[in-house]
N, C-alpha and C positions, 0 to 999 in steps of 0.2 A: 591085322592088316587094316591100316587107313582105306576111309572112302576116297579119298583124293588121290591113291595109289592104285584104287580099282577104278577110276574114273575121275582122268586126269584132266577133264574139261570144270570137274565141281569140286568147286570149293566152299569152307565155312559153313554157315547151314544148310546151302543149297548141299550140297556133297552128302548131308544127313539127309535129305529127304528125294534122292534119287538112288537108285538102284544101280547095283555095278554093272550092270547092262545100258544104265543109261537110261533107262524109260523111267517115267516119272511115276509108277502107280502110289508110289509112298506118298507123294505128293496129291494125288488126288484123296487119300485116305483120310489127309491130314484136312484137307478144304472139307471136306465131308465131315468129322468132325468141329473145326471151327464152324460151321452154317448148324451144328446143333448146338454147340457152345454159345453161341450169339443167338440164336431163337432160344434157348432157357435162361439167358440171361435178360434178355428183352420178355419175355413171361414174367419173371420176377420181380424186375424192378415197374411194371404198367399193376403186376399183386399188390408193392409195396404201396404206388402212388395211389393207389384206389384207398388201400386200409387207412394211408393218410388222411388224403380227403374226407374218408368218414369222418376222422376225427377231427371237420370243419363244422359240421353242425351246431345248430348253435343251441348250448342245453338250457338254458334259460329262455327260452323263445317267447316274448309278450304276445303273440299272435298278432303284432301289428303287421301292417301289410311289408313294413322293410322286413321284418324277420320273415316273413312266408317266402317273400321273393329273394332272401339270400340261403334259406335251405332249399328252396327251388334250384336254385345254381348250382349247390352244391350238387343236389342231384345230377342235376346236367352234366357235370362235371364227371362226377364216377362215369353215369353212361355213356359217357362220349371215351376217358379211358376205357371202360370196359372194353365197349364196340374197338379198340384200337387191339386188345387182347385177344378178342375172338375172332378176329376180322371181319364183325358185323358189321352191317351199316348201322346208322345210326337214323 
């Protein structure tokens, strides 16, 4: 039996995500899932930007003051991703 046959108001994917009584709880199930799917995917990619950034440091560093002041940044940089990861301040 079609959802569209049990509930002749939904159609297409809406019709997949209500129930043949018509109350949406499928739908809530579903938003409840996406808001974890998009917070672990926003974890991962703020992991990935971070591991990048590492790898801005500069490995040959003269210790002039430009090199101090652009691993300086870099640092700033992760911290200020991180703080956006943990929802620290910064």
């Amino acid at each position: 039996m079609s959802t569209s046959s049990q509930n002749p108001k939904a159609s297409g994917a809406w019709a997949l995500l209500v129930n043949a009584d018509g109350s949406d709880e499928w739908l809530e199930q579903c938003n409840a899932a996406l808001a974890e799917v998009q917070e672990e995917t926003r974890a991962k990619t703020l992991r990935h930007a971070i591991e990048q950034a590492r790898g801005e440091y500069l490995t040959d560093d003269t210790g002039s003051d430009e090199d101090r002041a652009y691993n300086r940044a870099v640092s700033d940089v992760i911290a200020a991703i991180d703080a956006l990861r943990t929802g620290g301040a910064r």
